[in-house]
C-alpha positions in Angstrom: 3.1 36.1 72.0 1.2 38.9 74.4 4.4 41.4 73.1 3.2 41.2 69.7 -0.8 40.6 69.7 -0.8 42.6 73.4 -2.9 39.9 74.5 -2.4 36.3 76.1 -3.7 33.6 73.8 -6.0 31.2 74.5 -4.6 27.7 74.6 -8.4 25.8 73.8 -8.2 28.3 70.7 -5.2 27.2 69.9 -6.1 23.6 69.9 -8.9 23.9 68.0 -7.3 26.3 65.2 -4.1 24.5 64.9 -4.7 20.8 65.1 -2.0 20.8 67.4 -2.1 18.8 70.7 -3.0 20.7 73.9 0.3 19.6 75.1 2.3 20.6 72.2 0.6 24.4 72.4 0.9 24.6 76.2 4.8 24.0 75.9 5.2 26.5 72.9 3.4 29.0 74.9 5.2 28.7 77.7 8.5 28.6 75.8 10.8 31.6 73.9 9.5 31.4 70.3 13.4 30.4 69.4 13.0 27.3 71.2 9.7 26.0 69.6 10.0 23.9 66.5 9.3 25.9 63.5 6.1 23.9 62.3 4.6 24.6 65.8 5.4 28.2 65.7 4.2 28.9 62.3 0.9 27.3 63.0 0.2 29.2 66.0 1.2 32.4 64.3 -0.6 32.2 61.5 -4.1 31.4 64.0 -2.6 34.9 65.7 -2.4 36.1 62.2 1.3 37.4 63.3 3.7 37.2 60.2 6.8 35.8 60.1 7.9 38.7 59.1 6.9 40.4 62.2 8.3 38.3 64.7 11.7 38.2 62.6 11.7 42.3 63.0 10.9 41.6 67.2 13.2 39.3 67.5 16.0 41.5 65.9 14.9 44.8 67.4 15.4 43.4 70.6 19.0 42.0 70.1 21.0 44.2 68.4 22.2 47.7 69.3 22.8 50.4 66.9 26.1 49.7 66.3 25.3 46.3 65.4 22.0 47.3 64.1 24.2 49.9 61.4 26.6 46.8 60.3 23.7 44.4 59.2 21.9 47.0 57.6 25.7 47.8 55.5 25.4 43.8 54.5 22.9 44.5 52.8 24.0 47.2 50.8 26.0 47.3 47.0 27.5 50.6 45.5 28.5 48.2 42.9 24.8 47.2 42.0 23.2 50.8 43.7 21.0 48.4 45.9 19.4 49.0 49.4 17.8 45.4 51.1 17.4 44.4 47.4 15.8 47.9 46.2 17.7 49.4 43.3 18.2 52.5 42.9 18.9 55.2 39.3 21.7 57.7 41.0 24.2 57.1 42.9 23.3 60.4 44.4 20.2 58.8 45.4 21.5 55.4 46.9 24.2 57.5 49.0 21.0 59.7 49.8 18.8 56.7 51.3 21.8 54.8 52.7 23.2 57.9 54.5 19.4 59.0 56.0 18.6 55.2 57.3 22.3 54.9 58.8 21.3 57.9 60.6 18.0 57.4 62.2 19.9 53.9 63.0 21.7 55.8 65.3 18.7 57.5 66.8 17.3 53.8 67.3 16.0 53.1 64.2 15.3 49.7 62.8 15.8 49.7 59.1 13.0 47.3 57.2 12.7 47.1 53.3 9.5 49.1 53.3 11.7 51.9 55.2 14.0 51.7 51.8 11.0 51.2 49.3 9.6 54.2 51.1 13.3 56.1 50.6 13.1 55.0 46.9 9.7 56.0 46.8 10.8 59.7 47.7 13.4 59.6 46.0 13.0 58.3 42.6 9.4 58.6 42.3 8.7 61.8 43.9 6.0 60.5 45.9 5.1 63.4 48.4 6.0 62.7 52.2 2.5 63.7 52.8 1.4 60.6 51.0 4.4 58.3 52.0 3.5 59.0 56.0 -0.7 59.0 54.8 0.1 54.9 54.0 2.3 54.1 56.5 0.1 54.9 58.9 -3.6 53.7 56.9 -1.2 50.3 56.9 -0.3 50.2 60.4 -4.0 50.5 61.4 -5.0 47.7 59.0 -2.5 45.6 61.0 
């Protein structure tokens, strides 16, 4: 919990905001997020107001190495369909585009999300300026 709020949690909080038993918070706190049920671990995320979505992305950036980190992210790729993580894209020239710039900041340690390939579609097929794609990324990441 304190690698993705940067700060301990406070149990009582916890308690209160969750409906959860003291005990039943003092064990998932003191336990890998993995090993908690997933009722308990939802409800204590969501009173850290940490997304699923979040911890998914931690819990993956931690475990897999580029190599592996460059497979998963070809699972979820179609020429057939021109689809990136579920984003379609109008060219070929433009899926081979995207796919080939994410594989390569993979290898620079990357971690490919679907906002990094809406963003890549964004530039790509919309024309959306980097200027503006960077301006939002980083008006989003202070919201969060």
């Amino acid at each position: 919990m304190v690698e993705l709020t940067g700060s301990k949690p406070d149990p009582r909080k916890l308690v209160s905001t969750t409906k959860l038993s003291r005990s039943t918070v003092n064990d998932a706190l003191k336990r890998p997020i993995v090993k908690t049920s997933f009722g308990v671990a939802t409800k204590i995320l969501k009173a850290n107001k940490i997304s699923l979505d979040t911890v998914a992305e931690h819990i993956s950036n931690k475990r897999l190495n580029p190599k592996e980190e460059g497979l998963n992210f070809i699972r979820e790729t179609s020429l057939d369909d021109l689809t990136i993580m579920g984003v379609k894209f109008s060219s070929k020239e433009n899926y081979w585009t995207a796919r080939d710039n994410i594989m390569n900041n993979i290898y620079e340690g990357f971690h490919p999300s679907k906002q990094s390939v809406i963003n890549s579609y964004e530039l790509l097929e919309k024309h959306v300026p980097v200027d503006q794609l960077v301006s939002d990324l980083l008006k989003e990441y202070r919201e969060n």
